[in-house]
C-alpha positions as CSV (number, residue, x, y, z in Angstrom):
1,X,317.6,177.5,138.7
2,X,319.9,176.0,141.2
3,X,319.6,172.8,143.0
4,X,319.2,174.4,146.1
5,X,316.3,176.9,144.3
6,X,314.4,173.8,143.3
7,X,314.7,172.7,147.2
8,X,313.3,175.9,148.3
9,X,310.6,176.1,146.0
10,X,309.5,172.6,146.3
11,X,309.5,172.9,150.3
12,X,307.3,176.2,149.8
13,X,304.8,174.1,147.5
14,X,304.5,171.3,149.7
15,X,303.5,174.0,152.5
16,X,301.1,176.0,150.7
17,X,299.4,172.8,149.7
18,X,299.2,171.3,152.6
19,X,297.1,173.7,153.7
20,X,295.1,174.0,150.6
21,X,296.7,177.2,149.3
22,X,297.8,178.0,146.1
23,X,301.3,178.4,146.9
24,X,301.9,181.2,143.9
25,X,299.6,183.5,145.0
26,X,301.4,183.5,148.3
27,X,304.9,183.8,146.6
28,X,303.2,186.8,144.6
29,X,302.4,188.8,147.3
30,X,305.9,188.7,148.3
31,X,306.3,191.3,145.4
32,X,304.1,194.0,147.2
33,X,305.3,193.2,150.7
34,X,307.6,195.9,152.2
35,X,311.0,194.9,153.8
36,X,310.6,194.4,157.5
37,X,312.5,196.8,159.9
38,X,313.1,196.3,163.7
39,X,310.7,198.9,164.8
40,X,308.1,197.3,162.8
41,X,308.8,194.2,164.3
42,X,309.4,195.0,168.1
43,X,307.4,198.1,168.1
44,X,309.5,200.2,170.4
45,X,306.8,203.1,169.6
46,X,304.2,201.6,170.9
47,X,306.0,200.3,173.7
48,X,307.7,203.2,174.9
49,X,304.6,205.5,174.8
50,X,302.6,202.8,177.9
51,X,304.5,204.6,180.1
52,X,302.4,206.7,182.0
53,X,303.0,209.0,185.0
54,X,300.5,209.7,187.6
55,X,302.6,212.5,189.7
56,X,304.8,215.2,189.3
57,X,307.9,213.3,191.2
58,X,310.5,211.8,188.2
59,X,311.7,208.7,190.0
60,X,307.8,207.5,189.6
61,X,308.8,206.8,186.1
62,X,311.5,204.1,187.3
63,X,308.9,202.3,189.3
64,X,306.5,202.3,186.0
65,X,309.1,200.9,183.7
66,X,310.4,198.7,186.3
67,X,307.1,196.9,186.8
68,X,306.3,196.8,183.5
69,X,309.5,195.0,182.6
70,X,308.9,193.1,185.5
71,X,305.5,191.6,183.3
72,X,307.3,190.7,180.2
73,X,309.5,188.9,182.1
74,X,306.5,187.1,184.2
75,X,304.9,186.8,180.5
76,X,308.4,184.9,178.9
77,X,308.1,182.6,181.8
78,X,304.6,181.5,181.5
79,X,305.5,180.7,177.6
80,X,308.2,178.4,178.8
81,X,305.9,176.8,181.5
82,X,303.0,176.1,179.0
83,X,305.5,174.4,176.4
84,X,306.2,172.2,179.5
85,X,302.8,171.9,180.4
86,X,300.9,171.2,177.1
87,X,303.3,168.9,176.0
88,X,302.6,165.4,175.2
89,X,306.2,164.1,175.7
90,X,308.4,165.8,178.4
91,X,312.0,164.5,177.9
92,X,314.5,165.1,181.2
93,X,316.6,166.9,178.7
94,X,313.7,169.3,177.5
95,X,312.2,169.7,180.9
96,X,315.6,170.7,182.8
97,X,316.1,173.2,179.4
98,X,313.0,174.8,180.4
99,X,313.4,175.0,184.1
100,X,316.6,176.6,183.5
101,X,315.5,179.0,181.0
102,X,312.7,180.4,183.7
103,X,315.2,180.2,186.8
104,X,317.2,182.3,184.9
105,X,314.6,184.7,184.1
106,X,313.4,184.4,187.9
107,X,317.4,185.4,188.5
108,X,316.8,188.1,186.6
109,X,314.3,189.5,188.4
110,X,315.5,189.0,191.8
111,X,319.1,190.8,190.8
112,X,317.0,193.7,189.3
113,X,315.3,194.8,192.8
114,X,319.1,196.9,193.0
115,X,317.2,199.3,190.0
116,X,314.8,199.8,192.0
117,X,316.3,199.8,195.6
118,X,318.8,202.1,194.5
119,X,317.2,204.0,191.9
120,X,314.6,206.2,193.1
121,X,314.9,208.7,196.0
122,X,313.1,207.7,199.0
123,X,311.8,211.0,199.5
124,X,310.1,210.9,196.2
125,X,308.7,207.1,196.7
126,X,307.5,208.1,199.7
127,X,305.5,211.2,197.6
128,X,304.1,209.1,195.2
129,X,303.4,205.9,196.6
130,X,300.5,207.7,198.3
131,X,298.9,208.2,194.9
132,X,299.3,204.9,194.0
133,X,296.8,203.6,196.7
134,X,295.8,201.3,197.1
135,X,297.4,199.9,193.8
136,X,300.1,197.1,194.8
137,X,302.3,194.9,192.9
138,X,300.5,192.5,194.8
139,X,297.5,192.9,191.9
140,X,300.1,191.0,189.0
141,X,297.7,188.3,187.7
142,X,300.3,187.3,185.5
143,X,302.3,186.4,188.9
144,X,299.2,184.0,190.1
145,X,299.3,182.5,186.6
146,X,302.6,181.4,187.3
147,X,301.9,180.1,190.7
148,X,298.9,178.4,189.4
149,X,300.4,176.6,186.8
150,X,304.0,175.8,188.5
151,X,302.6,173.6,191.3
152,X,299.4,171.3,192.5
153,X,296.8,173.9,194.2
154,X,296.9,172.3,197.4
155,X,300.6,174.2,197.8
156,X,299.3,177.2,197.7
157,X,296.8,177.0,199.8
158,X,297.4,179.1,203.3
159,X,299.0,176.3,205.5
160,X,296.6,176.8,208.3
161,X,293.6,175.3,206.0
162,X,295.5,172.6,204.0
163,X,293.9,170.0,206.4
164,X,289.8,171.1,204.8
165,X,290.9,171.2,201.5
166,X,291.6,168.4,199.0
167,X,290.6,167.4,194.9
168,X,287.0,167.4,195.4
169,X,287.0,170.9,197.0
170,X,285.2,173.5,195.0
171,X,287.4,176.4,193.2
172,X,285.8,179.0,194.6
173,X,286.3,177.4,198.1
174,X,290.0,176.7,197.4
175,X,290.2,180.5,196.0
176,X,289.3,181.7,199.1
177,X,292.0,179.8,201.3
178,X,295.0,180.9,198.6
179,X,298.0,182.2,201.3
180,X,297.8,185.6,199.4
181,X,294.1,186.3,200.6
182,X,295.6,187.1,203.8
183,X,297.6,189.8,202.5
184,X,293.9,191.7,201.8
185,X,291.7,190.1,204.4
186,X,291.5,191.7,207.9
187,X,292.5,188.5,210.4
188,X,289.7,188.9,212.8
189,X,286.5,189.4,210.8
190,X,287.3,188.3,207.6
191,X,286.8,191.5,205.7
192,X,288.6,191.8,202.2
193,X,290.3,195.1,201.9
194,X,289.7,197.5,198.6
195,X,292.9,196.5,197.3
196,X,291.8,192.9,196.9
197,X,288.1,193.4,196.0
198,X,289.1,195.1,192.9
199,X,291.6,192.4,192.3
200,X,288.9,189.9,192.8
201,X,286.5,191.8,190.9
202,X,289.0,191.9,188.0
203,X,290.6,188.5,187.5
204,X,288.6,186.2,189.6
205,X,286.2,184.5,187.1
206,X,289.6,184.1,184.8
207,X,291.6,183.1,188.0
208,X,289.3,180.1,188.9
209,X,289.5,178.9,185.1
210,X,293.1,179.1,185.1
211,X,293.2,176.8,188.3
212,X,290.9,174.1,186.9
213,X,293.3,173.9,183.7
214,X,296.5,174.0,185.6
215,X,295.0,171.6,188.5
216,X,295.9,168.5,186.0
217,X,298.9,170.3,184.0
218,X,301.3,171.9,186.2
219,X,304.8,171.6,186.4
220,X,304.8,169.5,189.5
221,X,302.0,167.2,188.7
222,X,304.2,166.6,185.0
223,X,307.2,165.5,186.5
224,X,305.2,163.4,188.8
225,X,303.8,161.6,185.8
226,X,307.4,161.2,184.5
227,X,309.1,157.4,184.4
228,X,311.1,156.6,187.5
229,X,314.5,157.1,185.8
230,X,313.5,160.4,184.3
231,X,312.6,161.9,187.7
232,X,315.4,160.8,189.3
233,X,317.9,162.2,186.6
234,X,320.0,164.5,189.3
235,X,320.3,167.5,186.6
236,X,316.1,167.6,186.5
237,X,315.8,167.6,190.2
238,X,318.2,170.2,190.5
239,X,316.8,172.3,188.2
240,X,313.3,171.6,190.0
241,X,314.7,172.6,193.3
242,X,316.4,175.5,192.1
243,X,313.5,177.1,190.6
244,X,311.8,176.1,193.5
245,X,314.0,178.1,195.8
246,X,314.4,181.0,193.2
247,X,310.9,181.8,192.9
248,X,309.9,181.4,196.8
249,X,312.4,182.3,198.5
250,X,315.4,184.3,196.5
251,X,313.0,186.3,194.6
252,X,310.5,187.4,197.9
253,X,313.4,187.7,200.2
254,X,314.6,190.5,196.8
255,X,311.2,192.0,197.0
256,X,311.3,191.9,200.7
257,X,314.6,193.7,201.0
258,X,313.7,196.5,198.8
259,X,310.1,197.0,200.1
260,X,312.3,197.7,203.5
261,X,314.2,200.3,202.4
262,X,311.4,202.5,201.5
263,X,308.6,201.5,203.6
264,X,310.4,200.9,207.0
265,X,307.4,200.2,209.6
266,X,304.7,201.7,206.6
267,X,302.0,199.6,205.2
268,X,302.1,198.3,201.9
269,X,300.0,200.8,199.3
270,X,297.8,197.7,199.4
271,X,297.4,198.2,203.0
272,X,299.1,194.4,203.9
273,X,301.3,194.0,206.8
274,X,303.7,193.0,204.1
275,X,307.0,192.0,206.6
276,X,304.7,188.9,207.6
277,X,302.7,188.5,204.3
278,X,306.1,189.0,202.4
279,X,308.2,186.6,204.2
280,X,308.5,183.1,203.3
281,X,308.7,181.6,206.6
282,X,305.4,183.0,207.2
283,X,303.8,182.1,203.1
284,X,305.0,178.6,203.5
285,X,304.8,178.5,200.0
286,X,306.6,175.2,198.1
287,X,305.8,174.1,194.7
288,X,307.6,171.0,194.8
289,X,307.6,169.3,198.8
290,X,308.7,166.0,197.7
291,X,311.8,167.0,196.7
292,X,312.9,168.8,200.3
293,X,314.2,167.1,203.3
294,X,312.2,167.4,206.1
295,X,314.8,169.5,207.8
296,X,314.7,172.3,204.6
297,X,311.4,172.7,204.6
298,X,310.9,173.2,208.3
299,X,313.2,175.8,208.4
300,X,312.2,177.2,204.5
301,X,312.8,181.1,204.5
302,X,314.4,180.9,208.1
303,X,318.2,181.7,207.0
304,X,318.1,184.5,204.7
């Protein structure tokens, strides 16, 4: 047996018993294990067969795949969030690492609104969007995770109520003065639209869990707990402001864009008046203020 043999088989004994394991039984079973392929690993079967049609029109299928690649990509950033957030050490190196990887991701997804802009006929989104309602893209929880856990709840409360609301507020009080509850809420009497009632009815209980977990753990509130020197490193706060602006305004104003092209003066399958619910002039949404000038965020979603 080679040195390096007697390395590996040491490391793989110290493992196993670390863990109380009989370390050859585990290097027996490597006998009777099959070889692993790629399609048992990424499971391109199963993944390719969740595509589901619910018309007859064939651009419907871009929308489905779009959306759905639209999640993973909302599910690969709230993995690089939580490794921020659940970390007991945050470095400016490993923080700015992170950021970067999920702006890039966010890039990602604000370049890819050209698939769908310009790859399904309006006449047919026009068809099948009608079957859709009232379904909206609005209804991503994964989406409100990453809000939730990028930035202190008071940010995302609609600005018009910031003033009532504070720490001490009740959850289910804040939840109800979150800016997207406009988007499903008729202004004058207060009536929640079907869209958002079966959103509610869905992922509200897990919503107001996920905000009392992230209320102490989120991105912003980290860095704030960072030393001086490592929140003033310029290559963190750029990376904070960058995601900042790619997520709230580069990515809506993408979203935004594209929703015009099909919808023109139409609602929103959700039934929103989505120009004004979409924009971010109007959301006001900011995950990190302190780092702004007072002159960016007066005029935050104005020039684009």
């Amino acid at each position: 047996m080679t040195e390096h043999q007697e390395s590996i088989n040491k490391r793989i004994e110290e493992k196993y018993k670390a863990i109380d394991q009989n370390p050859d039984v585990h290097l027996e079973g490597l006998v009777w294990a099959k070889p692993i392929t790629y399609w048992d690993y990424i499971l391109p079967d199963a993944l390719l067969n969740l595509q589901i049609q619910r018309t007859t029109q064939p651009d419907e299928m871009v929308f489905v795949m779009y959306h759905q690649i639209n999640e993973l990509l909302f599910k690969m950033i709230l993995w690089e969030i939580n490794q921020v957030s659940n970390s007991s050490t945050v470095t400016a190196e490993f923080f700015t690492e992170k950021l970067r990887r999920i702006s890039r991701y966010f890039d990602m997804l604000s370049t890819s609104f050209d698939i769908m802009g310009d790859g399904m006929e309006k006449e047919q989104y026009m068809k099948f969007r009608n079957t859709l309602t009232p379904a909206s893209g609005f209804q991503s929880a994964q989406y409100r995770l990453i809000e939730f856990s990028s930035t202190e709840l008071i940010n995302l409360i609609d600005y018009r109520f910031r003033a009532t609301i504070d720490r001490n507020t009740p959850y289910d009080h804040a939840f109800e003065h979150l800016y997207w509850q406009a988007a499903g809420k008729d202004h004058a009497t207060g009536k929640k639209n079907t869209m958002l009632k079966l959103f509610e009815e869905r992922y509200k209980s897990e919503f107001l869990l996920k905000m009392e977990k992230y209320n102490t753990c989120n991105l912003w509130t980290k860095f704030k707990e960072l030393p001086k020197d490592v929140k003033s490193n310029p290559e963190l706060v750029k990376a904070m402001r960058h995601y900042d602006y790619t997520v709230n305004v580069s990515w809506v104003m993408a979203h935004y864009h594209a929703a015009g092209k099909y919808l023109g003066v139409s609602e929103a399958t959700g039934g929103s008046d989505w120009r004004k619910y979409m924009h971010p002039k109007y959301q006001r949404r900011i995950f990190f203020p302190e780092l702004w000038s007072k002159e960016e965020l007066d005029t935050w979603g104005e020039n684009v």
